[in-house]
Backbone as numpy.savetxt, mean C-alpha at the origin, in Angstrom:
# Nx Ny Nz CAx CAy CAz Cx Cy Cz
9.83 -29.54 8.57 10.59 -28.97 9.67 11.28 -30.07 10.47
12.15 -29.71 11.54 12.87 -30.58 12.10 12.41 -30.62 13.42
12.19 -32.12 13.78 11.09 -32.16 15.07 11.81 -33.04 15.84
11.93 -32.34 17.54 12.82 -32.86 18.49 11.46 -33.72 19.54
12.03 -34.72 19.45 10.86 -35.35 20.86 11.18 -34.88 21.89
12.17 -34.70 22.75 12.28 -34.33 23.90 13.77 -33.50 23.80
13.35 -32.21 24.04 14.41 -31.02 23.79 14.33 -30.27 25.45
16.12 -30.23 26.09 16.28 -29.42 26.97 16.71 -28.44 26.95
17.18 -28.23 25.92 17.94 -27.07 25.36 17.05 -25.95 25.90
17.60 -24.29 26.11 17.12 -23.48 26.43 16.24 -23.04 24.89
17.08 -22.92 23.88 16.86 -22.50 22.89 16.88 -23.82 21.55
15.99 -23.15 20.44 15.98 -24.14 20.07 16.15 -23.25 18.31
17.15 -23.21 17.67 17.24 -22.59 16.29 16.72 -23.46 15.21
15.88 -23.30 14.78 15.49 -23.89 13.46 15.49 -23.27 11.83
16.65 -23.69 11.07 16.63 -23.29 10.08 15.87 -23.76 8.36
15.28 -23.03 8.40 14.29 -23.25 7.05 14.55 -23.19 5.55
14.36 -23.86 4.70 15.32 -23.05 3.27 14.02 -22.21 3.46
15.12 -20.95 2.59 14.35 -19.61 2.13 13.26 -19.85 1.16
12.18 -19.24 1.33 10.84 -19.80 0.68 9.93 -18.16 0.93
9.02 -18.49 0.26 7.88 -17.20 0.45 7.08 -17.83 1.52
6.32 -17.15 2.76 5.73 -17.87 3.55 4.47 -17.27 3.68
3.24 -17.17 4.25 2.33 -16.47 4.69 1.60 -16.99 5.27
1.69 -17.74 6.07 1.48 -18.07 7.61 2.26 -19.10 8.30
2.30 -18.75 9.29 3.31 -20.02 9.91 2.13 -20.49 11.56
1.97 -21.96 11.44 0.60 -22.97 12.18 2.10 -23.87 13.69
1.87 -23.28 14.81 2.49 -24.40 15.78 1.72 -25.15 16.55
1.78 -26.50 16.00 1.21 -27.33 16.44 1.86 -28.16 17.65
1.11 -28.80 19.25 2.01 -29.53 19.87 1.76 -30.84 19.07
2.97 -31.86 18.94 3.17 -32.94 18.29 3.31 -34.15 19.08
3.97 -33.76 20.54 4.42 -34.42 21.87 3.70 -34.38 22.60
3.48 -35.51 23.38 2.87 -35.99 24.32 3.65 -35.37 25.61
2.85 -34.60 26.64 3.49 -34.56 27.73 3.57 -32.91 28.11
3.83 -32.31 28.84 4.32 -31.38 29.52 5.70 -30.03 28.73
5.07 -29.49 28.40 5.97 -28.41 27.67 5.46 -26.96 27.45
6.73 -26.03 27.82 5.94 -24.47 27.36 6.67 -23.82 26.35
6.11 -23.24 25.53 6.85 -21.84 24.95 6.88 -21.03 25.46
7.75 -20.84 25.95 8.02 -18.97 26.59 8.55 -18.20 25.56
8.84 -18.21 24.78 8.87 -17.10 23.82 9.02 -17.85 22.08
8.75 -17.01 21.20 8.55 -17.23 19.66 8.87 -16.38 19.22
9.63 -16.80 18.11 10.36 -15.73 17.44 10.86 -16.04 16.14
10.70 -15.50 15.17 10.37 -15.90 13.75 11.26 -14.60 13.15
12.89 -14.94 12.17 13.48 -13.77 11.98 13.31 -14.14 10.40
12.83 -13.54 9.15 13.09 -13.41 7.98 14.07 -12.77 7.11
14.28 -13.41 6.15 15.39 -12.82 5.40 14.80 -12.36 3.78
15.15 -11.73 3.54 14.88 -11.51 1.70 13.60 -10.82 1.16
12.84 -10.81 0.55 11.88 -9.85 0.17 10.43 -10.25 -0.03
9.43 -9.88 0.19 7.85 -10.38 -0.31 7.56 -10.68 -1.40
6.52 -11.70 -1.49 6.70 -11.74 -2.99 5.50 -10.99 -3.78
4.87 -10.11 -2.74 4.59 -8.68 -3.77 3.57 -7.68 -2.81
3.68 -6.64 -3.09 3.02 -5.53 -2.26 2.44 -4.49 -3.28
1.36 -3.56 -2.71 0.78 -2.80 -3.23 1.19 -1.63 -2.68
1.94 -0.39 -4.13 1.82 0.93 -2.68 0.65 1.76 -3.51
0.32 2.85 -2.51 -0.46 3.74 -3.43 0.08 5.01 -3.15
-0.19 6.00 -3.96 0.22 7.59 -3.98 -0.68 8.24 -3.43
-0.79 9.35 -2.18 -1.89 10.65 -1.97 -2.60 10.75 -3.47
-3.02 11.29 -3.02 -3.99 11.90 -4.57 -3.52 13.11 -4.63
-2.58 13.47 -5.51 -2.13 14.74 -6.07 -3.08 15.35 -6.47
-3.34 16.62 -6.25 -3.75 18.05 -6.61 -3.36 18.94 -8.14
-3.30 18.99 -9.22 -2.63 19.31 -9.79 -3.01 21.10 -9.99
-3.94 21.46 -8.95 -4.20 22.94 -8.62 -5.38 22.88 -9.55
-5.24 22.56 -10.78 -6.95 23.19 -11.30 -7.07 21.90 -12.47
-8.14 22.04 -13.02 -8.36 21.08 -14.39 -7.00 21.34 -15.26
-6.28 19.79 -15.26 -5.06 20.14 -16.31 -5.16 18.38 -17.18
-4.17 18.41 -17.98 -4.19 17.53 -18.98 -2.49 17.24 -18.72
-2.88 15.67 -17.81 -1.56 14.70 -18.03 -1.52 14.62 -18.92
0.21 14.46 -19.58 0.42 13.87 -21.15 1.70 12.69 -20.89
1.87 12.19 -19.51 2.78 11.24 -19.73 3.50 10.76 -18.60
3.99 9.94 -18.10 4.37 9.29 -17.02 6.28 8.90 -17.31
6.72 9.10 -16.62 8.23 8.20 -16.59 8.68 7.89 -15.32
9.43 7.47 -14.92 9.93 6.42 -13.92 11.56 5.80 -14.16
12.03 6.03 -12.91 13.47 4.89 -13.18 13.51 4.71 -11.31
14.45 3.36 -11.98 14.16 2.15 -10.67 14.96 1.31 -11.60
14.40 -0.07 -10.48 15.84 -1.05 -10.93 14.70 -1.94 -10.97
14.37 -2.99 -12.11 13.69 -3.81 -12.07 14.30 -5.42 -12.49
14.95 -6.12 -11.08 16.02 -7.18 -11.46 15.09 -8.53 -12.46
15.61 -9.32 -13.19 15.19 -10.40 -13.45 14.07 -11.55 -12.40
13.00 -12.16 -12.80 11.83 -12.49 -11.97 11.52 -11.40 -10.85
11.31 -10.09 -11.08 10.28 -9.30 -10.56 9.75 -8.35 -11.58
8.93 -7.31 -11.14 8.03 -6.76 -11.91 7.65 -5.65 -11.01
7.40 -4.35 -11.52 6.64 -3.35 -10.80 5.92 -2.57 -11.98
4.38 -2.93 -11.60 3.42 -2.39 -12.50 2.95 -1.26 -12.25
2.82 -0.32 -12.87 1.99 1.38 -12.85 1.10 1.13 -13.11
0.10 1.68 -12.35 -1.21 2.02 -12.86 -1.85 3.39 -12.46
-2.40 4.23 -13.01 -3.03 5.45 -12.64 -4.81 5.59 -12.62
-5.37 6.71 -11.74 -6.43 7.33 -12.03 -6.54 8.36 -11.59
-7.95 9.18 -12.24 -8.21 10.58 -12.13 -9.18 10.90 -12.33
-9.51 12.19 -11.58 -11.23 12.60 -11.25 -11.01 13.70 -10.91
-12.25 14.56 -10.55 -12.28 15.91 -10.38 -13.19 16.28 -8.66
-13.27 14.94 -8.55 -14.02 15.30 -6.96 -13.40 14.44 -5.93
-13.67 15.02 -4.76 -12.81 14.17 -3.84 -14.35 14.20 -2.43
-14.16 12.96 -1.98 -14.95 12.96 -1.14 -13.96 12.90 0.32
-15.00 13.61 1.22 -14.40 13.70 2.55 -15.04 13.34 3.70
-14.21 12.71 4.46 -14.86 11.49 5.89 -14.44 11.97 7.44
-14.84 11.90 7.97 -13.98 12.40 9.58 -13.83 10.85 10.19
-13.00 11.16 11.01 -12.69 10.68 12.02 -12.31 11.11 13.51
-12.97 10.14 14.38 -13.47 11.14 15.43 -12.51 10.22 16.71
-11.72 11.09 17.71 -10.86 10.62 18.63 -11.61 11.06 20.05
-11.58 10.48 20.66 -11.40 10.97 22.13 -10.22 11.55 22.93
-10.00 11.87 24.26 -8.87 13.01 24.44 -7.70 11.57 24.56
-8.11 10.61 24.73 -6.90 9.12 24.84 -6.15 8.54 23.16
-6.94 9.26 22.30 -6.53 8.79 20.88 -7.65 7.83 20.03
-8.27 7.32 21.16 -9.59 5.79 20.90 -10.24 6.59 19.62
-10.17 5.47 18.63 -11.63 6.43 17.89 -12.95 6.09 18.10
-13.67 6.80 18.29 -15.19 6.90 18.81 -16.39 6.93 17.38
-17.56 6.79 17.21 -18.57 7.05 16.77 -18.58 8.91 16.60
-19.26 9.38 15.24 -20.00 10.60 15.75 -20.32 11.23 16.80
-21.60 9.75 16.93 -22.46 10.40 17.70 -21.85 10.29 19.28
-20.89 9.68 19.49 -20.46 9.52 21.03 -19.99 10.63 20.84
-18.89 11.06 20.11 -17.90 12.31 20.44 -18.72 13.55 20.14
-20.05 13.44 19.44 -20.49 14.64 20.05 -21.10 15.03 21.17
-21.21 13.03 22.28 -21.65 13.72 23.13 -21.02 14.19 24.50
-19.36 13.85 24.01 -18.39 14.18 25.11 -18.53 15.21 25.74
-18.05 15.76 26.44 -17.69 17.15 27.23 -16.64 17.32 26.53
-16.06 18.65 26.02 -15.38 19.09 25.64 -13.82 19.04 25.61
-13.42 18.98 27.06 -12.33 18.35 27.61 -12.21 16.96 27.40
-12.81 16.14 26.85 -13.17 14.83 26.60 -12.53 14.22 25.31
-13.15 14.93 24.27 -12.87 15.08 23.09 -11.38 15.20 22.60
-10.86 14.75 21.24 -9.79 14.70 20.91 -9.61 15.10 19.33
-8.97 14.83 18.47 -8.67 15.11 17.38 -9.95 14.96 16.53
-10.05 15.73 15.00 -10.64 15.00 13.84 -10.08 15.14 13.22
-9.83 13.71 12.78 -8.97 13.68 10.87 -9.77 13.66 10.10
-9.35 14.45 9.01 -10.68 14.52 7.55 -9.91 13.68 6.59
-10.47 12.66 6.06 -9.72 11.89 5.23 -10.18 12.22 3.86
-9.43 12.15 3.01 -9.87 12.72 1.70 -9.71 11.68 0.15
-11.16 10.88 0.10 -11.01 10.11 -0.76 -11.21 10.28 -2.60
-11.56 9.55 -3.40 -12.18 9.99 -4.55 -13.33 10.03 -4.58
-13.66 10.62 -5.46 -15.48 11.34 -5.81 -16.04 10.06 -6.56
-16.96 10.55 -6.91 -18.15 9.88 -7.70 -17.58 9.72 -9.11
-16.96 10.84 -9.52 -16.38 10.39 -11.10 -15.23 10.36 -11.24
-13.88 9.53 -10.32 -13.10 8.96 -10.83 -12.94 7.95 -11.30
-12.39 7.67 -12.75 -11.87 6.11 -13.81 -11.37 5.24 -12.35
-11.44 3.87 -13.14 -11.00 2.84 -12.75 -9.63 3.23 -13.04
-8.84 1.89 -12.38 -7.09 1.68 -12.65 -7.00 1.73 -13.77
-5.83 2.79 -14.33 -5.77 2.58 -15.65 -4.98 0.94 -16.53
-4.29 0.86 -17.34 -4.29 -0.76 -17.88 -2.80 -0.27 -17.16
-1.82 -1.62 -17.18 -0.59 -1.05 -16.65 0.51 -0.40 -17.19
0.77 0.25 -17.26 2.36 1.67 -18.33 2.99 0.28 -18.91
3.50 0.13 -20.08 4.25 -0.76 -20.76 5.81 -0.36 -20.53
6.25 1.15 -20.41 7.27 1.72 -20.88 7.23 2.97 -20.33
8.48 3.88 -19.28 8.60 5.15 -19.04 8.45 6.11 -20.34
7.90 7.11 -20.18 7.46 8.07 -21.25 5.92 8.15 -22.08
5.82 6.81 -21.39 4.16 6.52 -22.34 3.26 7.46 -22.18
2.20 7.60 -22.84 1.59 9.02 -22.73 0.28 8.28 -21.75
-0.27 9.32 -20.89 -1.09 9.09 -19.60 -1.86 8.40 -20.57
-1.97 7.17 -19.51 -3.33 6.38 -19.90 -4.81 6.88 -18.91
-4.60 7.57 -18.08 -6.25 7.87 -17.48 -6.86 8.90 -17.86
-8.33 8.95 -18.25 -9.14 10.27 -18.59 -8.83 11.52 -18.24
-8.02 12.43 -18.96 -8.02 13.83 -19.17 -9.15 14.71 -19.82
-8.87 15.94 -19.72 -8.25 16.93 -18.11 -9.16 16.72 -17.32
-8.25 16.39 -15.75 -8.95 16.36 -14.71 -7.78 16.63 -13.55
-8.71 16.65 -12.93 -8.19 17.81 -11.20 -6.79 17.19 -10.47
-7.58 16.02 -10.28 -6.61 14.79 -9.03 -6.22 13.71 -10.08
-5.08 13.25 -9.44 -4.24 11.84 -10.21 -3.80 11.17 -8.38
-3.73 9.92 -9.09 -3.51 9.13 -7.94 -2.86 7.91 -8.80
-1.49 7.19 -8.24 -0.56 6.17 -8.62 -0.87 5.11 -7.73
-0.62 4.07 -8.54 -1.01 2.61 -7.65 0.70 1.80 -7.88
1.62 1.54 -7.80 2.73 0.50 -7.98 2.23 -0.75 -7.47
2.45 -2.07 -8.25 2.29 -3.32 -7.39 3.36 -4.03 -8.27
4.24 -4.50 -6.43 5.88 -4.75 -7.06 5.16 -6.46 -6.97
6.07 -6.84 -7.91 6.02 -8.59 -7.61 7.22 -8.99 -7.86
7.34 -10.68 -7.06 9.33 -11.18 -6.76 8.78 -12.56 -7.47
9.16 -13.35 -7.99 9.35 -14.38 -8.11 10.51 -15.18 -6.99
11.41 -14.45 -6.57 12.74 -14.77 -6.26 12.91 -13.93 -4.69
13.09 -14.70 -3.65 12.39 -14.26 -2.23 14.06 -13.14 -2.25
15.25 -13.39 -3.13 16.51 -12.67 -2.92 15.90 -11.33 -3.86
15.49 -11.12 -4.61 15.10 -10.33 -5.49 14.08 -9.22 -5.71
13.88 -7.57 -5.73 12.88 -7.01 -5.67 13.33 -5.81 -6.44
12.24 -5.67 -7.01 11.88 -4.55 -8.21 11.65 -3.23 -6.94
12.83 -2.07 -6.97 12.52 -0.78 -6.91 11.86 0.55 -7.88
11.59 1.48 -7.45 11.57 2.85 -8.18 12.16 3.69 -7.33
13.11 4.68 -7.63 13.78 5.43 -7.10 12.77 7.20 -7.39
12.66 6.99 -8.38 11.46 8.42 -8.81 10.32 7.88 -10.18
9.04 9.29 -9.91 8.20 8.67 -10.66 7.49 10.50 -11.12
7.46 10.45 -12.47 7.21 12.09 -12.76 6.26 12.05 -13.77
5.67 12.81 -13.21 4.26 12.89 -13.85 4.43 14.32 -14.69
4.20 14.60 -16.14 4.03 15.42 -16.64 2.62 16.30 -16.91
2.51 17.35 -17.17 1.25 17.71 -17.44 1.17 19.42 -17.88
0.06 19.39 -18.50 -0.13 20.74 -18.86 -1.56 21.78 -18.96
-1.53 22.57 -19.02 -3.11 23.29 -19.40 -3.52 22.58 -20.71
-4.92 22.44 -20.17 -5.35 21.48 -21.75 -5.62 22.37 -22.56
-5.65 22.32 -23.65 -5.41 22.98 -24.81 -7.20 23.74 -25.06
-8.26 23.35 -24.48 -9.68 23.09 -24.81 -10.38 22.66 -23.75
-11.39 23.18 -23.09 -11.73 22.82 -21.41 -13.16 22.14 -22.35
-13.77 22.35 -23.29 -14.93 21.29 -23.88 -15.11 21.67 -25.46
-15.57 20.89 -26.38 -15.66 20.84 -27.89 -17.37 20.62 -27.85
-17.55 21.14 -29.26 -19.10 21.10 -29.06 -19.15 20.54 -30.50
């Protein structure tokens, strides 16, 4: 970086080459008397990778994915990997607010007064027998890689950049599926 010993300037612009960063450390370097009154850090260009995930789709009853496709733009040095899973149980959690939004314990918010009390969100996770991530889709159309027939599907994307100008989109992502042909074989 570029380091001023004694700066009067109100402002002080410092330009960086473009780089991936993930943390930025200000150290004083100078001897003497100085404040920051304000910091401010503006970025340009893209991460060099994020995780999204999908709700856990419902597919209404026991059915049998048969295949995944996708289109998006995936530029040179990035990457966006699919991965899926699926299960037939979903576990469910509360969350407990007071009438200010705070989230509280159980046991406090049950012992509010009524007027006290605020929201519960039921969060709705996976069960006991959903697969791991499936391996990652090679190719739109590939046939589902996670254990069929089952209830819930859930999508994982994890985009990666090599190139801080550069990032892998998906514009849509379609999941096919059908009544399985056979609910068990003996």
């Amino acid at each position: 970086f570029h380091s001023v010993e004694r700066n009067l300037d109100t402002t002080v612009d410092l330009n960086v080459p473009l780089q991936f960063v993930r943390f930025i450390e200000v150290r004083q370097l100078v001897r003497g008397e100085w404040e920051i009154d304000e910091f401010q850090i503006f970025g340009e260009g893209y991460p060099a990778g994020t995780v999204m995930q999908s709700p856990i789709y419902d597919l209404g009853s026991v059915r049998n994915a048969t295949g995944l496709r996708w289109a998006g733009e995936v530029p040179a040095n990035t990457r966006a990997e699919i991965r899926t899973r699926s299960g037939n149980q979903l576990r469910e959690s509360y969350v407990f607010h007071d009438k200010n939004g705070k989230e509280v314990t159980q046991k406090k918010y049950d012992k509010l007064i009524p007027s006290f009390k605020g929201r519960v969100d039921t969060l709705r996770g996976p069960g006991d027998d959903w697969s791991i991530w499936s391996q990652v889709y090679e190719r739109p159309g590939q046939g589902f890689l996670s254990p069929m027939p089952r209830r819930f599907v859930q999508l994982q994307v994890n985009f990666h950049s090599d190139d801080p100008q550069r990032a892998a989109s998906l514009d849509e992502v379609v999941l096919t599926y059908d009544v399985p042909l056979a609910a068990a074989t003996r």
